[in-house]
N, C-alpha and C positions, 0 to 999 in steps of 0.2 A: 381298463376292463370295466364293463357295465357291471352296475352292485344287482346282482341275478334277484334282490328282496324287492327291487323295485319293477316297476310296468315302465316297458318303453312302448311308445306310442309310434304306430305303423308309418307315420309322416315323417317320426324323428330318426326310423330307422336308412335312409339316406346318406344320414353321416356319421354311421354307425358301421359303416363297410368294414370287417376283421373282427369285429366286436360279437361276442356271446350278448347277448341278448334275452328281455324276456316280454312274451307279447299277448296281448290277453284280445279277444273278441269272438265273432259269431264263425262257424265256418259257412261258406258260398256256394261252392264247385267242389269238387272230387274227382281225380285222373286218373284211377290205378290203373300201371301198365306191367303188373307181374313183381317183379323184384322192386322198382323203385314207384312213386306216387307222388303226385302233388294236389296240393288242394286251395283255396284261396280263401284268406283267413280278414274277416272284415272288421274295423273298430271305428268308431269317430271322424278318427283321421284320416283316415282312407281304407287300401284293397292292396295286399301284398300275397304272394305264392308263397309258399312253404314246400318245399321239398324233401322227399323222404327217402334216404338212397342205401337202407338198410333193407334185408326181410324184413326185419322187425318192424322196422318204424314204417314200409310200404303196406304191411298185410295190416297194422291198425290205423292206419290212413284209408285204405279202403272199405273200414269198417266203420267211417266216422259218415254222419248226413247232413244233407244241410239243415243250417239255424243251432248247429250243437254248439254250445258254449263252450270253450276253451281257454285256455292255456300254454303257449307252445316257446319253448327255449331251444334256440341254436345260433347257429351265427351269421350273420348278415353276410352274404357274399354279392359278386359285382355277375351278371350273367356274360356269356360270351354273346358279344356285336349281334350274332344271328339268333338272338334267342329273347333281346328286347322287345318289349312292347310298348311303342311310341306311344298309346291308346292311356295311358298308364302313371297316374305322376312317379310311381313308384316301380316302370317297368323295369327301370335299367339290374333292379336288385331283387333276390329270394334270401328267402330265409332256408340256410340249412338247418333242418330240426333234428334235435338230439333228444326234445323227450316233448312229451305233447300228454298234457293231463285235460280230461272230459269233468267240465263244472257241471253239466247239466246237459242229457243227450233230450236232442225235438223229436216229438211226435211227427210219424210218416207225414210230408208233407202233400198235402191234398192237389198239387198242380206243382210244375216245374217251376222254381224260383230261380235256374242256376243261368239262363240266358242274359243279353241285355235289355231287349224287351218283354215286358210284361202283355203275354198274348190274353187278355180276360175279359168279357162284358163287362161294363159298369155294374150291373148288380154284381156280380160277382168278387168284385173288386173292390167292393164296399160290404158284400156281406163275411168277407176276412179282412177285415179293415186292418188289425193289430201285428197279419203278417203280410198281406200287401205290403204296408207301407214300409217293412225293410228291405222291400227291394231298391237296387240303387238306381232305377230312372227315377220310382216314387218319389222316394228320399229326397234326389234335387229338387223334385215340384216346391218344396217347404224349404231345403236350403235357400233356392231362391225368395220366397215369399218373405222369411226371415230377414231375408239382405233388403225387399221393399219395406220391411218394417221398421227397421233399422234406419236407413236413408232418412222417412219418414220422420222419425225423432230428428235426425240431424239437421233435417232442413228445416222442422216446425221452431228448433231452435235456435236457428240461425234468424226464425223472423222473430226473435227475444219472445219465444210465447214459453207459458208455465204450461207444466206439463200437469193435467188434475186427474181425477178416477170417480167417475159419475155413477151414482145407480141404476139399476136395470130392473126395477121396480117402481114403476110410477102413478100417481092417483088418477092422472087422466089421459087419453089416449094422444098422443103428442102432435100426430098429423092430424088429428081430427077424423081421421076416416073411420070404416068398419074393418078394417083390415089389423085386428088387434087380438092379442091373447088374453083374455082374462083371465085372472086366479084370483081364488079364492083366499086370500087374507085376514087371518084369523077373524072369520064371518064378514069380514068385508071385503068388498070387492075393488080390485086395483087391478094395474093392469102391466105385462112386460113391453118394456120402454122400446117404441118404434124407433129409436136414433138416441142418441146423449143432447139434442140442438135444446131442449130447454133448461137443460143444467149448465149446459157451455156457454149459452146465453147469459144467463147468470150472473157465471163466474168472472163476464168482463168486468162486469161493474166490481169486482175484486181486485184481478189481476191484469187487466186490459186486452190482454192479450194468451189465448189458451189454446191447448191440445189435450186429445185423448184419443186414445185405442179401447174402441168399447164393443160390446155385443150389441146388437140391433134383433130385434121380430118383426118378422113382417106373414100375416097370415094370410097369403093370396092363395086364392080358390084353384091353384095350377099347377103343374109342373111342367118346367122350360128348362132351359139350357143355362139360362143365365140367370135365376131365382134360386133362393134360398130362403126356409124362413127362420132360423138362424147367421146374421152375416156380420161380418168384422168389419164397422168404421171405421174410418180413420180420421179426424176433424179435426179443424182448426176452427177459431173466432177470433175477431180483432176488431178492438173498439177503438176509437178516433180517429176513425179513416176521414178519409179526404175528400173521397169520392167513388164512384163506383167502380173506374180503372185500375184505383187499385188493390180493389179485391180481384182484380180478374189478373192482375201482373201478379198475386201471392198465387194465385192455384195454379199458372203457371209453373211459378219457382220451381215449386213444389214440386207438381204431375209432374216435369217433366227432368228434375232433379230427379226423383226417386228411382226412376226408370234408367236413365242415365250408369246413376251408383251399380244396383243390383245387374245392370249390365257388365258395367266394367270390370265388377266384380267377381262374376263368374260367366266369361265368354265361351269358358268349355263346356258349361250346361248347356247354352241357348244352342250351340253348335250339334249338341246331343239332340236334342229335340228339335232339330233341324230347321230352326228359325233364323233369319235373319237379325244384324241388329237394329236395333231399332233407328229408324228417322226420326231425329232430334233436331228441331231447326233456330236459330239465334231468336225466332218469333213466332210464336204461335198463330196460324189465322184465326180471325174471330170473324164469326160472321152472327147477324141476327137469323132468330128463325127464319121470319121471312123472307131473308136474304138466301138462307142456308136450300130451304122449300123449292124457292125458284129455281135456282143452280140445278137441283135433282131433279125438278119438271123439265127442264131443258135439257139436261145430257138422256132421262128414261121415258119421258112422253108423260109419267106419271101425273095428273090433275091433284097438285096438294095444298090447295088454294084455302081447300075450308079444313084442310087438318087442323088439329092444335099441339099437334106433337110428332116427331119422329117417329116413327117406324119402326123396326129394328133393320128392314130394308134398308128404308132411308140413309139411319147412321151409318150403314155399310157400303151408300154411295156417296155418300158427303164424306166420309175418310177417304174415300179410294181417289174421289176429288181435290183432297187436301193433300196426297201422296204423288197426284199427277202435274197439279201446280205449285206448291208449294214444298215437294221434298218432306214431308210430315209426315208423319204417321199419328199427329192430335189435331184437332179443332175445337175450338171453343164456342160452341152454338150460347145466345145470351136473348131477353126477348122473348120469354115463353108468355102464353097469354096468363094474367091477373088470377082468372077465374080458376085455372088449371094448377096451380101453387098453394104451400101452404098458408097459414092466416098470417105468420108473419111475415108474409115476403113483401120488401117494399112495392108500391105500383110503380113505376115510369112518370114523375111530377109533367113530361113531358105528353105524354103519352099512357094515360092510366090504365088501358083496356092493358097494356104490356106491362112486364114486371121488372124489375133489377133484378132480372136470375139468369142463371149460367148452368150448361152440362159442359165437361169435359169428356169429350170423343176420344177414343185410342182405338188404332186397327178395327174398325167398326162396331165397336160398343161405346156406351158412354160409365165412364168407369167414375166420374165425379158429377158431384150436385149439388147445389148451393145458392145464395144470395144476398143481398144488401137485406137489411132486417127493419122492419117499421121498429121505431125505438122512444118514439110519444105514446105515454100512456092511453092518456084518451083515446088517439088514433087506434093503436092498439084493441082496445076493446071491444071498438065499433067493430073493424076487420071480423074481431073474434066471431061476434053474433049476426055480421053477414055468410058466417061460415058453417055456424050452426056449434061452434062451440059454444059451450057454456063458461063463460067468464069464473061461475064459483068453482069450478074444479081445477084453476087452476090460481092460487089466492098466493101461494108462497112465487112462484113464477113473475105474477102480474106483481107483486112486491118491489123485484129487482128493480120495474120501471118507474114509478113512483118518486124514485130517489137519483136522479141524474144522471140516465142511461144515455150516455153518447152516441153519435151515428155509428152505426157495425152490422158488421156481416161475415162471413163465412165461409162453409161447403166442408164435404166429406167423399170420402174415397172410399169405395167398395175395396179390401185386401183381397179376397179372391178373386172378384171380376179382372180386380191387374194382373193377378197371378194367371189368369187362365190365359190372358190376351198376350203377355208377353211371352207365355211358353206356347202360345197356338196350341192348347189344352180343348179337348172336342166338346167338354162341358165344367158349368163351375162347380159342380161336385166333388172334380177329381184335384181342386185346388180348395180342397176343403178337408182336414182332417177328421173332423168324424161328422158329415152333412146331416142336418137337419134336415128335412120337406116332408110333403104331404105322405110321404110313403116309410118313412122310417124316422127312426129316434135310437142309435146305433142299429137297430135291426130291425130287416121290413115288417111291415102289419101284412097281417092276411090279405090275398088277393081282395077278398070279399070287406075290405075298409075302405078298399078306395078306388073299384071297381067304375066307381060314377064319378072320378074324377078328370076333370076336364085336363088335357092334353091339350099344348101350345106348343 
């Protein structure tokens, strides 16, 4: 007999068949069919029925809504063959309730939550962020994201990297650009860190070899589909490489490990959201820009001769290229021009107008970014003031090199752009717990803030 002081948990109720029970979570759905009721009672672990086959226990079954917090003790039974729900980890069983105590009833619910799609605009769905996201398609968006986040550590430590926690407050603007937040710092002015890449940098000359999961800003004048100005890195660095192949063999590992795991992990999500699984191939193609350019000028007529970047076109015919010849669903474009990169990206000793940089491509976005890193001081410098940064802002930075910075390099991973592309999610907002952009900061600003904002 289950000790009735304690909570069983809806996943453990399985083997719990004869057993009193006791089960604490939200309720979902409500059936009342007159004398008897069921209703569907959600926790952690999953979604199990509850049945109520009393007056008593049917007529306050029917009085209960969704989101009401509960309580519910009765005893697990096995259902008859015709009344499973295959859809269900937990179809084959209900709970008969014998008593059902209310912790907390919800306020009338503003739209139907009890379906399994979430019928809602994106404003919408983001201006009830706290009860969207208990709905269960929601939900899996982050269970899955969780499981790439996870992967993530696993594989970063699998390539022996230390795992470190960088700041998000920096004295100078990281990529150099204008695309930056300033604040105000007890009267001085700093700025929020475009990336973790000059801490990480750093920390080789510490630990050789690093990760983190950090917050990134990025303040572009736009709202897209695939921007945020809030977004989740994911980074690695590694110092004493070899050469530049084998940074491009670690972002492999990596991209295509993570993807991999959180697939295998939960196949009954990607199946809900009606994705295929992914193409995972023993190699990733790599192709240079201009190798990558041509291919796409040749299958669309498109002239991208004097481009210096992809598209978002582009990447959406250079993956579908990678998917037709190579069974992919990644490529690895490398070779972006010099001039087009940060101050420390190495140039190409071969070829300097090109750089030692790399994106990684999935299902037509590029969800990673990176490079081999200039790692001589001097050189370094120069770079800096052909770049227009200013050398004294960043004096603790330029320090690391000073002192025996070995060759290294890197890259980082967008956690929602993966999340959006592996569930075929219509924007990265909705693989974003509470999105930042130009339009809100949990909740929208007046039409009249961002009326003159440019749309992409």
């Amino acid at each position: 007999m289950e000790n009735l002081s304690k909570r069983t948990l809806i996943a453990d109720c399985l083997n719990k068949i004869g057993d009193t029970v006791r089960v604490a979570g939200w309720v979902q759905t409500v059936r009342a069919h007159g004398k008897i009721a069921f209703f569907d009672i959600r926790d952690h672990s999953g979604l199990l029925q509850v049945g109520g086959f009393t007056p008593e226990l049917a007529h306050q079954m029917a009085t209960l809504d969704s989101q009401d917090a509960v309580i519910v003790t009765g005893k697990v039974k096995k259902r008859e063959e015709r009344y499973v729900n295959l859809s269900l980890p937990t179809g084959s069983i209900e709970l008969e309730a014998e008593e059902i105590q209310v912790l907390q009833k919800s306020s009338e619910m503003p739209f139907d939550m009890g379906g399994k799609e979430l019928h809602l605009e994106l404003p919408t769905l983001l201006d009830y962020r706290s009860l969207t996201l208990k709905h269960e398609k929601v939900r899996q968006i982050f269970i899955v994201q969780a499981a790439l986040a996870e992967a993530f550590r696993q594989l970063a430590k699998e390539l022996e990297c230390t795992e470190i926690f960088v700041p998000t407050i920096a004295a100078g603007a990281t990529e150099g650009g204008a695309e930056v937040f300033p604040i105000d710092y007890y009267g001085r002015k700093a700025f929020l860190t475009q990336s973790p890449q000059l801490y990480k940098q750093m920390m080789v000359g510490v630990f050789e070899r690093v990760f983190t999961i950090a917050k990134a800003y990025r303040a572009e004048p736009s709202v897209t589909t695939r921007h945020l100005s809030e977004a989740t890195q994911m980074d690695i660095e590694i110092g004493f490489i070899d050469d530049f192949v084998q940074l491009l063999d670690a972002l492999e590992f990596v991209g295509t490990g993570m993807v991999k795991r959180a697939s295998d992990a939960h196949p009954e999500i990607l199946a809900s959201f009606g994705v295929e699984q992914p193409l995972i191939p023993s190699r990733v193609p790599r192709l240079t820009l201009r190798a990558a350019q041509k291919i796409v000028s040749e299958r669309t007529g498109r002239d991208l001769s004097k481009e210096q970047d992809l598209n978002p076109e582009d990447e959406k015919d250079i993956c579908l290229w990678a998917q037709e010849e190579h069974k992919s669903d990644f490529v690895t474009i490398t070779h972006f021009p010099t001039k087009k990169r940060a101050f420390y990206t190495m140039p190409d000793p071969k070829d300097p107008e090109y750089s030692l940089s790399y994106d990684l491509l999935f299902r037509g976005l590029e969800i990673l970014s990176g490079s081999q890193r200039i790692h001589e001081y001097d050189a370094l410098v120069v770079k800096m003031k052909e770049k227009g940064v200013d050398p004294k802002n960043f004096g603790m930075y330029l320090m690391a090199f000073k002192y025996g910075m070995p060759p290294e390099g890197g890259f980082s991973f967008g956690l929602e752009r993966l999340t959006m592309k592996l569930l075929n999610l219509g924007n990265v907002r909705e693989a974003s717990l509470f999105p930042r952009d130009m339009e809100r900061v949990d909740e929208r600003f007046s039409e009249t803030t961002h009326k003159n904002t440019q749309k992409t």
